[in-house]
DOPA-873629 format. One record per atom (N, C-alpha, C): x, y, z; residue in three letters. Coordinates in steps of 0.2 Angstrom, whole numbers, plus 5000, padded with zeros to 4 digits. Example, Ala and Ser with C-alpha at 12.3 -4.5 7.8 and 13.67 -1.06 7.14 Angstrom:
2
506649725039ALA506249785039ALA506649845039ALA506449895035SER506849955036SER506450005039SER
//
This chain:
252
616643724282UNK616243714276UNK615543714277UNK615143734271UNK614543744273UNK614043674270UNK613543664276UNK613243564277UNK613143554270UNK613243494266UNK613143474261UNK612143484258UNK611843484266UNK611043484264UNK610943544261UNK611243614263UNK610943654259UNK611043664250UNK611543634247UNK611643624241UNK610943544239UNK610943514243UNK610443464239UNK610043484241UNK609543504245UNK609043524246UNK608643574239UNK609343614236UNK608943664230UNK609143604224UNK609843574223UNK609843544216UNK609343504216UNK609143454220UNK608443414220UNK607843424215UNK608043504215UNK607143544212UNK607643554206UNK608043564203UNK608243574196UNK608243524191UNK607743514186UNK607543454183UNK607643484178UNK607443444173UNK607343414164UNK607943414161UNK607743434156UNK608143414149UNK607743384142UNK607843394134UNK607343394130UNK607543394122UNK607243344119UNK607243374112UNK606543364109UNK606043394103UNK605743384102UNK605443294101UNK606043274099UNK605743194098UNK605443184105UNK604843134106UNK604443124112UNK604143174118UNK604143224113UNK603943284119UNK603343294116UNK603043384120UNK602243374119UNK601843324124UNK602343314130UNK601943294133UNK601843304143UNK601243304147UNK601243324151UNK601943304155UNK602243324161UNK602943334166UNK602843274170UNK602243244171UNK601943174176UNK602543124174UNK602443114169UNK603143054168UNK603843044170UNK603943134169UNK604643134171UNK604843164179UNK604343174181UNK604243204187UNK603643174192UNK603643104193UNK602943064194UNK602943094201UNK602243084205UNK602143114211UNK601443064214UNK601643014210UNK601342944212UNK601342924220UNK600942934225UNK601142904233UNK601242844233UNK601942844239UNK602342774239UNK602842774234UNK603142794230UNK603442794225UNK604242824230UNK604742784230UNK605542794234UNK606142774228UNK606342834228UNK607142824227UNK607642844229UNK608142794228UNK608742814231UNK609142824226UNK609842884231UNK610442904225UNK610842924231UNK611642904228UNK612142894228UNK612342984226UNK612643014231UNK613043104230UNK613643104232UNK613843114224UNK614543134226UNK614743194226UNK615143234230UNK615343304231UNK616343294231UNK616443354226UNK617043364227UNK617143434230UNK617643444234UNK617543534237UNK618343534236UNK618443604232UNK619243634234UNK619243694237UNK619343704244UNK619443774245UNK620143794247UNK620343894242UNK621043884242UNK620943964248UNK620543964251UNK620744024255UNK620443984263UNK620744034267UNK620644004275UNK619644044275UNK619344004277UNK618744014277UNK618444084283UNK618144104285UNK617844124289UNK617744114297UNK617244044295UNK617344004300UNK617743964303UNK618443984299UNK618843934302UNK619043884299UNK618843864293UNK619343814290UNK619943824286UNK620243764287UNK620743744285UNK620643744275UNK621343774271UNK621143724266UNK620943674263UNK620543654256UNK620243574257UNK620243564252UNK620543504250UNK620343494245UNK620043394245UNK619443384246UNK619243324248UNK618443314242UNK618443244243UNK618043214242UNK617543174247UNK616943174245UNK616443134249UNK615643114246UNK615443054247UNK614943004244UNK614642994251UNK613943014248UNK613243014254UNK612642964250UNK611942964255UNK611642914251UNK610942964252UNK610642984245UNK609943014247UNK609342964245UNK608942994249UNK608242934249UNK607843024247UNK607242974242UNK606743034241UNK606142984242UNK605543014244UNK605042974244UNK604243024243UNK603943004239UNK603243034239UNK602643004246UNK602343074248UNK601943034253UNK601343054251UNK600643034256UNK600143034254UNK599943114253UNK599443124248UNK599143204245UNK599043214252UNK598943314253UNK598843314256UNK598543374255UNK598143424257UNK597843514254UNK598243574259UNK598643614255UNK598843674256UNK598543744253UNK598143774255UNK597943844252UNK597443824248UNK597243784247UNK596643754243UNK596743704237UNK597643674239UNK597643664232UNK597843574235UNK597843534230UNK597943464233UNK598843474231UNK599243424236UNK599943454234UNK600543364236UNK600643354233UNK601043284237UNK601643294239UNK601843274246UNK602543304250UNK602943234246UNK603443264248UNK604143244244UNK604743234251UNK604743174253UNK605443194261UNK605943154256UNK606243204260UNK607143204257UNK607443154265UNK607943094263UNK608043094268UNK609043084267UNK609343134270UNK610043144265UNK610443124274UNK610843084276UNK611443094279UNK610843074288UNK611043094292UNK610643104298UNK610043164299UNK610143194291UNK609243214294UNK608843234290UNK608243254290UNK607843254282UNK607443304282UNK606943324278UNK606743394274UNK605943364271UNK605543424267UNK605043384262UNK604943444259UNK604943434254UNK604643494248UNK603943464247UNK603443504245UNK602843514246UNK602443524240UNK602343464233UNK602343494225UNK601543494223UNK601443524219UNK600643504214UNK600843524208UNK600443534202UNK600143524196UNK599743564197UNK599943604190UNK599643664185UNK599543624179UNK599243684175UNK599443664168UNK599843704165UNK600143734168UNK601043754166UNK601443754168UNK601343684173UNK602043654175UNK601843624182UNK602343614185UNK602543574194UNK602843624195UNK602643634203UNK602643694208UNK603143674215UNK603543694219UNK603443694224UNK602943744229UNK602543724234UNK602143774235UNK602443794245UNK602743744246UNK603243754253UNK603643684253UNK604043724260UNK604543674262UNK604743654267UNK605043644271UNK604943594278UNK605743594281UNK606043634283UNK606843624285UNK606743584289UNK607643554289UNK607643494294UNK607543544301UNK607443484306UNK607343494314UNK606843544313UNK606443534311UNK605843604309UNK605043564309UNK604543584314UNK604043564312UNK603443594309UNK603743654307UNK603343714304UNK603643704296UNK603043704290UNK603143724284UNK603243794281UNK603543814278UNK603643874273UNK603443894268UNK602743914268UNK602543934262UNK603043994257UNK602843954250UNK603243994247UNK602644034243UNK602744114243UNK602444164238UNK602744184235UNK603044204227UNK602244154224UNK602644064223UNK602444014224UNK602643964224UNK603143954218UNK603743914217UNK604343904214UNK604343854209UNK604243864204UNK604143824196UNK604743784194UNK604543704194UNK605043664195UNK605243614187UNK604743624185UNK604743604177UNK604143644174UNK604143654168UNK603543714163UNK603343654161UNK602643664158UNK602443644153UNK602343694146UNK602143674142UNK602343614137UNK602943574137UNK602943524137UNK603743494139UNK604143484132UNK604643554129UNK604743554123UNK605443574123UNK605443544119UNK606443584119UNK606343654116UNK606843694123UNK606943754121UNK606543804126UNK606143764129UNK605743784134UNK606143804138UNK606043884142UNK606543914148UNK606143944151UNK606443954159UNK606243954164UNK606643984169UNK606444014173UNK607144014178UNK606943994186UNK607643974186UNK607543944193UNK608043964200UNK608343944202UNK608543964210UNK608943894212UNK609743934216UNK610143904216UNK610343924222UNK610643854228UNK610943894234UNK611643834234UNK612343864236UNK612843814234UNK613243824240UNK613743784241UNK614143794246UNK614543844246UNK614743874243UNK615143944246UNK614643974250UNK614144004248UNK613744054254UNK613044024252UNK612943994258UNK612143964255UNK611544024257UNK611744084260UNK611244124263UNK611044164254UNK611644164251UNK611544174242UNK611044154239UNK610644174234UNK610144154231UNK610444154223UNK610544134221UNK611044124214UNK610344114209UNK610244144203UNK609644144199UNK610044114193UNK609444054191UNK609544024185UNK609444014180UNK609744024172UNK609244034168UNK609243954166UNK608443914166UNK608543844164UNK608243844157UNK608443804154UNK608043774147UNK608143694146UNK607443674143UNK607643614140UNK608243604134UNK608543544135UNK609143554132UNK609143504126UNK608943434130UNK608843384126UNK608343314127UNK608143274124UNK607743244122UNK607643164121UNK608243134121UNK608243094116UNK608743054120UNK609143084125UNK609743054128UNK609942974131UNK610242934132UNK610142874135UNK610742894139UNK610542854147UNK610642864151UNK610842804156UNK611542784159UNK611542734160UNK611942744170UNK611342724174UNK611642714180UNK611642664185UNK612142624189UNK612142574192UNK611842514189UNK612242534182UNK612042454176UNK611642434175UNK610842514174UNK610342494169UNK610442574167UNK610142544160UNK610042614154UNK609442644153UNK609342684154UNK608642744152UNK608642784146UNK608242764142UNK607942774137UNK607642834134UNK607642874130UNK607342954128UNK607342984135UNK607942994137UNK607843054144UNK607943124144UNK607443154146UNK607443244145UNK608243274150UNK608343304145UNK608943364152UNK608743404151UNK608943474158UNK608843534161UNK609343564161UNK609743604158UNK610243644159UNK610043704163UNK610543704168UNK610443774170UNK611043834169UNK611043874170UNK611643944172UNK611544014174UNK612144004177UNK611844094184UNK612644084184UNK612444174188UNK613044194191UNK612944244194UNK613244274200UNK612844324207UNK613544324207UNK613744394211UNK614344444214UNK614244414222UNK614744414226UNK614844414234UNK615544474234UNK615544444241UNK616244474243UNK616544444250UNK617144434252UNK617344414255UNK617844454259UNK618144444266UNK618644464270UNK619044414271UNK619744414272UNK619944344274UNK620244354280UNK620344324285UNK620444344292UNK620944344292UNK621544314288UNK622144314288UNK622444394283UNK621944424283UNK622244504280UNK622144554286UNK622744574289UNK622344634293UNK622244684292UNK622344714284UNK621844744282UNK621244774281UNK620744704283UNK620044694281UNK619744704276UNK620144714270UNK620144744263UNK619444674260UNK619044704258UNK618544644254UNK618844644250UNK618744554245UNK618844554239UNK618144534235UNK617944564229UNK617644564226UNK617844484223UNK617044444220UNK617144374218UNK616344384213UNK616644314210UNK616144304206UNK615944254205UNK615544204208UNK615044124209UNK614844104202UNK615044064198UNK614744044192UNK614343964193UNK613743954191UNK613643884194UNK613043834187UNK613343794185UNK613243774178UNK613043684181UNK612243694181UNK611843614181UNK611543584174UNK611543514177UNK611243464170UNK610943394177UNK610343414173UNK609743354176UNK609543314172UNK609543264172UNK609243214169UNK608643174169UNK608243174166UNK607443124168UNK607143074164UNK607043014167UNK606842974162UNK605842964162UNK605842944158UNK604942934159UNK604642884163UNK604342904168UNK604042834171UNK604542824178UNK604842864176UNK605642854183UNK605642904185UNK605842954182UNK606043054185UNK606643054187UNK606943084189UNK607643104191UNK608243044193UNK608543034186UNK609142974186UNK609643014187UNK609943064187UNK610643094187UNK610643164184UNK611143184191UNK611443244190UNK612043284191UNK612343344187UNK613043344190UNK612843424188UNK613543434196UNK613243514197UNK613743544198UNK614143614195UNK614543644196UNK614743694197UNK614943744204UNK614943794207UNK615843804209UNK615943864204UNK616543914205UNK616443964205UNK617244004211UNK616944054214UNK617844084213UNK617744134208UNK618544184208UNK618544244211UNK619044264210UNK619044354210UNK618844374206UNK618444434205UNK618244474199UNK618744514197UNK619344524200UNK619944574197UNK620544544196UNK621144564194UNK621544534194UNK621644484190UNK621944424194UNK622144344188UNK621544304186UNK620844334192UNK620344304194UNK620544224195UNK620944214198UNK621244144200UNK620544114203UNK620644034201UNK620044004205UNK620244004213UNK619543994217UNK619544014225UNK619243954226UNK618743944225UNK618343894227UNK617943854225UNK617943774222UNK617343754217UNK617243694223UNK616643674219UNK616143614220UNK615743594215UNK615943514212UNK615743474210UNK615143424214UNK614543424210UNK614043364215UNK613843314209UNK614043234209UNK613543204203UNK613343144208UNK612743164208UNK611843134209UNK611943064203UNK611543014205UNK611742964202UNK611142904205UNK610442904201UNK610042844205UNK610342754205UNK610242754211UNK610442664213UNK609642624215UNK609142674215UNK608742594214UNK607842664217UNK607542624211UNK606642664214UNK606242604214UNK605642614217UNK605342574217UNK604342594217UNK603942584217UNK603342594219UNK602942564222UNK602242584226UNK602242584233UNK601742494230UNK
//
């Protein structure tokens, strides 16, 4: 199976949600970038896989619950722009995304893989919320999931809703925007258990909802990746379930 990081490392960047009540306002709130500013959340992953993998695994159908920490650190200038790093700290090893402000929107401008001491600028940098913050507002964005993370799955996102209340580790949030997402990308696959070698043609369907509170930013998410045949029963092959869920933030 492939490492749970490469899946949160991209849902991370999949925010909002929206209705006109309370909008019209800049993404600072729901996406603060305040230094010193630490949350933690609670990841749950369900994985079913019904075909013998490539690499060798067995079928699966399991369950698993990890603990992410996010933390904003000091500004810092890339390329001329001032930009605040974001470290991911997921399981035994960790990451940073690298954000600024526009006036039409929050950007990634690079990234920082684990065991890595070199950043990755992105050209052109990857838009992480728009502005105006309006329901209806879209966007598109970028998905990498556990069936084949070397995949770049394109997303169409839009604010969805506005007004939501939102309740995790038994406190409620108030007017919180969501971000819908949906994509779907072709692959193909060999199974080693055909000695044929005959490919099968598949079709990846991957359907997100983020939620953001104001003043907080990212309290919950739940993400969903399926992967059938394109022909035939299109029987399901392979899903994944992830619901994100904040247990506690704090500021510096």
């Amino acid at each position: 199976m492939r490492q749970p990081l490469l899946v949160i490392s991209l849902f991370i960047s999949f925010l909002l949600c929206g209705n006109l009540h309370a909008f019209g306002k800049e993404p600072e709130p729901y996406y603060p970038l305040k230094e010193g500013m630490t949350w933690e959340y609670q990841v749950m992953f369900h994985t079913r896989n019904e075909l013998l993998r490539a690499q060798g695994a067995d079928k699966v159908d399991k369950s698993d619950t990890k603990k992410l920490t996010v933390t904003n650190l000091a500004s810092q200038e890339i390329d001329g722009k001032k930009v605040t790093p974001r470290k991911y700290d997921f399981s035994a090893f960790h990451f940073f995304y690298y954000l600024f402000q526009e006036d039409n929107g929050i950007f990634i401008i690079a990234t920082q893989p684990p065991n890595s001491e070199e950043k990755k600028i992105l050209n052109p940098p990857e838009l992480l919320m728009k502005i105006p913050v309006l329901a209806g507002v879209a966007w598109e964005g970028n998905f990498k999931g556990g069936w084949n993370s070397n995949l770049n799955i394109k997303l169409n996102k839009v604010i969805d809703r506005g007004d939501e209340v939102v309740t995790v580790a038994g406190r409620s949030f108030d007017n919180c925007i969501r971000i819908k997402g949906e994509g779907e990308a072709k692959d193909t696959y060999k199974d080693p258990a055909d000695k044929s070698g005959k490919e099968q043609k598949l079709i990846i369907s991957v359907e997100t909802n983020d939620w953001y509170a104001p003043g907080v930013g990212w309290v919950k998410e739940v993400t969903r990746e399926l992967v059938k045949k394109e022909t035939g029963k299109q029987e399901l092959i392979f899903s994944r379930k992830i619901i994100s869920q904040l247990e506690s933030f704090k500021e510096k």
